[in-house]
C-alpha positions as CSV (number, residue, x, y, z in Angstrom):
1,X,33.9,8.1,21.4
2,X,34.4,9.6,24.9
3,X,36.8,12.2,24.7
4,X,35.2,13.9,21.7
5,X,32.1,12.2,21.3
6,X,31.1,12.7,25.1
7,X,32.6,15.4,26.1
8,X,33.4,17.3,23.5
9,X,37.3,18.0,24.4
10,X,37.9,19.8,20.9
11,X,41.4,18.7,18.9
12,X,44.3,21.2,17.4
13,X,44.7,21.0,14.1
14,X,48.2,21.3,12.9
15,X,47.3,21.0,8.9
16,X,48.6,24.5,8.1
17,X,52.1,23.3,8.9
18,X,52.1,19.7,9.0
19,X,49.5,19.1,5.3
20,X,50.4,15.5,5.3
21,X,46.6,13.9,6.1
22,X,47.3,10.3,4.1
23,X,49.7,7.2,3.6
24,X,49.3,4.5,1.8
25,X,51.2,1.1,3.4
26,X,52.5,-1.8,1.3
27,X,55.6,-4.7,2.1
28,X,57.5,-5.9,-0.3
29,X,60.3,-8.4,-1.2
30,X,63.7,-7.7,0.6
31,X,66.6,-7.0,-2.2
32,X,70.0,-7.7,-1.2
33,X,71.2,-7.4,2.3
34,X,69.5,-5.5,4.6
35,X,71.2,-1.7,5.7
36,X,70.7,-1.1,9.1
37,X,68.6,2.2,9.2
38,X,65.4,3.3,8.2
39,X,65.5,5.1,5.1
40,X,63.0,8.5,4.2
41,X,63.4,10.0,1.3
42,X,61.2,13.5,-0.1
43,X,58.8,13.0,-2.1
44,X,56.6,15.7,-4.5
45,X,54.0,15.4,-2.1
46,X,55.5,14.1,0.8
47,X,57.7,11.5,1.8
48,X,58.2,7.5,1.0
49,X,59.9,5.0,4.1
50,X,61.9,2.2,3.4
51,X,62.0,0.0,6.8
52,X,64.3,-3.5,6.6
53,X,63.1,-6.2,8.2
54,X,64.4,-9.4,8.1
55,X,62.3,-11.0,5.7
56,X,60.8,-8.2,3.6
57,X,60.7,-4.3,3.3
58,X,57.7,-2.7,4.6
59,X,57.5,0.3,2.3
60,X,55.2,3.6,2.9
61,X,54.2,6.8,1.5
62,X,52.6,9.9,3.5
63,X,51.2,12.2,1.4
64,X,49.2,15.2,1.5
65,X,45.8,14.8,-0.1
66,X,45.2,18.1,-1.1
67,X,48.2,17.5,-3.4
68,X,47.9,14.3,-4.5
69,X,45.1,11.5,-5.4
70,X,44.9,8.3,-3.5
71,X,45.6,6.5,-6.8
72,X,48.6,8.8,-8.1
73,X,49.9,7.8,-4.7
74,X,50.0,4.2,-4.8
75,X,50.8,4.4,-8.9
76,X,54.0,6.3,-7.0
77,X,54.8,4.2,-4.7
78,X,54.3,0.8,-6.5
79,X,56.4,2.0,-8.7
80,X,59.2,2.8,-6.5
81,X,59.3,-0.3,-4.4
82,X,62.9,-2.1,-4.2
83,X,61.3,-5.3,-4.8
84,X,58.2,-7.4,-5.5
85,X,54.9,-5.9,-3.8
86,X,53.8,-8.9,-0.9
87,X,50.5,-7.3,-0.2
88,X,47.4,-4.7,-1.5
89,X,48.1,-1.4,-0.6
90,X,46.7,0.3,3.1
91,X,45.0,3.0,3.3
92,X,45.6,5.4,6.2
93,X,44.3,8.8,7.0
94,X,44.9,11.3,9.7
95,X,45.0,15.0,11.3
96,X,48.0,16.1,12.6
97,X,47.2,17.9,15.9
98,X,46.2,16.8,19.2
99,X,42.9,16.7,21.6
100,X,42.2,20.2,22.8
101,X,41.7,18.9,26.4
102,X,43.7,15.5,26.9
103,X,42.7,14.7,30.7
104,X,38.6,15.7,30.5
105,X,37.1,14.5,33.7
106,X,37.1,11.2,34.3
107,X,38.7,10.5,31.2
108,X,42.4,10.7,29.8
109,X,43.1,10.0,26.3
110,X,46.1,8.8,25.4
111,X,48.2,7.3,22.1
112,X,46.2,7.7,19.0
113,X,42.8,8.8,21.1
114,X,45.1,12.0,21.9
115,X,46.7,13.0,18.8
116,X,48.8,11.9,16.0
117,X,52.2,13.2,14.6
118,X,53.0,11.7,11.2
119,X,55.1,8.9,11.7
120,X,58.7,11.1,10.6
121,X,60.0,10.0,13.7
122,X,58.2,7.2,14.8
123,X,57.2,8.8,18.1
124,X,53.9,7.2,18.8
125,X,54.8,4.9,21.2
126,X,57.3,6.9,22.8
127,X,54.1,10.0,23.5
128,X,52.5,6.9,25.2
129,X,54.8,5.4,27.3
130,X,55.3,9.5,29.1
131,X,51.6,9.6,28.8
132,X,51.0,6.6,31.4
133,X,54.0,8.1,33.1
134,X,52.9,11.0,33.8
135,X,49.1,9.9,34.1
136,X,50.5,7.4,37.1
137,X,52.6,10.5,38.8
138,X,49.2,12.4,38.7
139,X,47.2,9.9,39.6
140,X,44.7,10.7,42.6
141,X,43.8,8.3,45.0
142,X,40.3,9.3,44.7
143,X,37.5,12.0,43.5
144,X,39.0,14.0,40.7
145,X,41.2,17.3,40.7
146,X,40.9,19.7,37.5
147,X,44.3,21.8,38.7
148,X,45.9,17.9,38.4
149,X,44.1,17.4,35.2
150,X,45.3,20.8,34.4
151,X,48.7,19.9,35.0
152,X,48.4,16.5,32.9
153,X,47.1,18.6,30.2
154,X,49.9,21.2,30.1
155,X,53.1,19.3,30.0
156,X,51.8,16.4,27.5
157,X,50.6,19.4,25.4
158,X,54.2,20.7,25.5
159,X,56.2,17.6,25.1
160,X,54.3,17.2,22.0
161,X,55.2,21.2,20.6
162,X,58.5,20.1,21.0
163,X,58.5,17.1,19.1
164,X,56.2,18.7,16.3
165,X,58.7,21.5,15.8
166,X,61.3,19.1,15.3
167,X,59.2,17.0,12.5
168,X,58.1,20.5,11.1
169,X,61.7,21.5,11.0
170,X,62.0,18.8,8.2
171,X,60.2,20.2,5.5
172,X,60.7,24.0,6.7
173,X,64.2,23.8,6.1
174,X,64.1,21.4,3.6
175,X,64.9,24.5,0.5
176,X,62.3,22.6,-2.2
177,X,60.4,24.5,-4.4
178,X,59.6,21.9,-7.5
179,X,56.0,21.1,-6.8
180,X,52.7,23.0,-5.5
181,X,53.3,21.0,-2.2
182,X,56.7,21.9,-1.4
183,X,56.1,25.5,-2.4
184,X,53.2,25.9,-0.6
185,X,55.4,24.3,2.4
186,X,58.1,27.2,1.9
187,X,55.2,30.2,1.7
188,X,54.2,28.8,5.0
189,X,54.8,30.5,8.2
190,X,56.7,27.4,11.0
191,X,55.3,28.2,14.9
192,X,57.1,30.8,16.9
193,X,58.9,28.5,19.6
194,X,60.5,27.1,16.2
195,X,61.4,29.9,14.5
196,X,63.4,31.1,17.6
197,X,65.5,27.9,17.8
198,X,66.4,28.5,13.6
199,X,67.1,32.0,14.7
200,X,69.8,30.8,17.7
201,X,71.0,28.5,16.3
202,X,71.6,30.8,13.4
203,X,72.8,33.8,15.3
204,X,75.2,32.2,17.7
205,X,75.5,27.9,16.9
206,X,73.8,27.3,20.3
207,X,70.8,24.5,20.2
208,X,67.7,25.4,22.7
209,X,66.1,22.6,24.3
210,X,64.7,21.9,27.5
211,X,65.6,19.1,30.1
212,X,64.1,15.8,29.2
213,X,62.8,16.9,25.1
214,X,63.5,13.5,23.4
215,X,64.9,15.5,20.9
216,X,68.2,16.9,22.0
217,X,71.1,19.5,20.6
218,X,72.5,15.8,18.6
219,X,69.3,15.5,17.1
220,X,68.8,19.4,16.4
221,X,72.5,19.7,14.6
222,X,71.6,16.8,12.3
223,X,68.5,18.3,11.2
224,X,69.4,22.2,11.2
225,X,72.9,21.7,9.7
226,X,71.6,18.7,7.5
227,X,69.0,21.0,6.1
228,X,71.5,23.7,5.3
229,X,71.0,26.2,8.2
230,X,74.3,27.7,9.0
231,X,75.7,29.3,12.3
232,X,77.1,32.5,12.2
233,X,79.0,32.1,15.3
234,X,79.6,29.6,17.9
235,X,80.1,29.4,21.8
236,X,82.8,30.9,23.0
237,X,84.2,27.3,25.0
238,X,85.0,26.1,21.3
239,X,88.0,29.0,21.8
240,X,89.6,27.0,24.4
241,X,91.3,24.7,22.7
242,X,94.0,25.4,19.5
243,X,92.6,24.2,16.3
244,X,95.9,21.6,16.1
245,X,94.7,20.2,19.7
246,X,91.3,19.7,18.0
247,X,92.2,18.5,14.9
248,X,94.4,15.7,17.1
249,X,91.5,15.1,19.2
250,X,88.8,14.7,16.6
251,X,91.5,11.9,14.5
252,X,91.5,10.3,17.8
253,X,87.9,9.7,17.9
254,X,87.5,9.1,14.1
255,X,89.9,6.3,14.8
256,X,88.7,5.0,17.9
257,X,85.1,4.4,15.7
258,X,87.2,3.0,12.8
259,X,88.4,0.5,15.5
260,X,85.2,-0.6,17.1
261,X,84.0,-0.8,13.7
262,X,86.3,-3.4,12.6
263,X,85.1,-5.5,15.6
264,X,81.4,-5.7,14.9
265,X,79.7,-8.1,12.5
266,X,78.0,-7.4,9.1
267,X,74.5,-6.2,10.2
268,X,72.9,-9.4,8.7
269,X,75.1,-11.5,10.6
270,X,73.7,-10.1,14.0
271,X,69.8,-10.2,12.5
272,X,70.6,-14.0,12.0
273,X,71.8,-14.7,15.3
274,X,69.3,-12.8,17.3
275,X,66.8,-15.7,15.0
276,X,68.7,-18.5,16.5
């Protein structure tokens, strides 16, 4: 109401790479023991969650309505569920993008009031927490400063390109071409400061990123490699060591995780004794 309504601070809209605008919510009954990750899985508009908890499965799908109906989407979902639906579906709508002017005056919006990412990384919370961080660094102790507001504005603004290039990286590199959405995804030009990290990466197996990205070269390799992109080349320290003195050291480590492995209990073992 203030940010936009009052002061007119303008938003981004991010639709023309991230089309995703819906998702319908809806728990249902646990199946089985739980695994211990989160699983998202593409979907011909989009993409479905499966999130174990310990007495139920909450269950989603994010959707881009210019694709698909409302009611195709929960017809979709329902029928996908791994168990018994516990609830009516939710309803949720959004605009990928963020406010065009995040600290206006006397006013700083933060979490949802600032933007949304769709929820591909659950990073929400995360955006808020360096929000208040950064706000509190910032902070004056009186009157009000626009090159501090300036400041403010610039860094969250690129702490969340960063993070929006990584969730765009996703579906850019995801290789679909089955349905009008994922076609329309793959005719779609990806934002420049992305493109070059494809194009490194590509060119020479070196990951950009910048100190402090929650993001880093780990999670880069899962998704770039994971999505099929392929280095050409790599850095030249990998030359240091004989491929025998690697292969050694990798068995090592592969059996140092087997060990450690061994040791820890089932994962609904641990759920049940953090209820105790």
């Amino acid at each position: 109401m203030l940010i936009e309504g009052a002061l007119k601070s303008g938003y981004v809209d991010w639709r023309h790479w991230l089309p995703c605008d819906s998702a319908v919510a809806m728990p249902s009954e646990r199946q089985g023991d739980p695994p211990p990750f989160t699983r998202s899985t593409a979907r011909e508009a989009g993409w479905q969650w499966r999130i174990p908890l310990q007495h139920r499965d909450g269950n989603g799908y994010v959707y881009s309505s210019a694709h698909l109906g409302h009611d195709d989407a929960v017809a979709n979902l329902t029928e996908r569920l791994p168990g018994k639906a516990l609830a009516d579906p939710n309803r949720l709508r959004f605009v990928a993008g963020h406010r065009r002017v995040i600290w206006n005056r006397n006013c700083v919006a933060i979490g949802l009031a600032g933007g949304f990412l769709e929820p591909l990384e659950s990073t929400s919370i995360h955006l808020i927490q360096t929000a208040i961080i950064r706000l509190l660094a910032l902070l004056p102790r009186d009157g009000f400063d626009p090159g501090v507001a300036a400041r403010f504005n610039r860094e969250t603004i690129n702490e969340v390109e960063r993070i929006r290039d990584f969730v765009i990286a996703h579906y850019a590199l995801a290789g679909r071409d089955d349905t009008d959405f994922w076609r329309d995804i793959a005719a779609a030009p990806i934002p420049d400061s992305l493109a070059e990290r494809i194009a490194v990466f590509r060119a020479t197996g070196n990951i950009l990123f910048e100190p402090g990205d929650l993001f880093g070269p780990t999670n880069w390799y899962c998704v770039l490699a994971g999505q099929g992109a392929r280095a050409l080349s790599w850095h030249p320290i990998a030359d240091g060591l004989a491929p025998e003195e690697l292969a050694r050291r990798l068995a090592t480590l592969r059996g140092r995780v087997a060990e450690q492995l061994a040791e820890l209990p089932p994962h609904t073992a641990y759920l049940a004794s953090l209820a105790r």
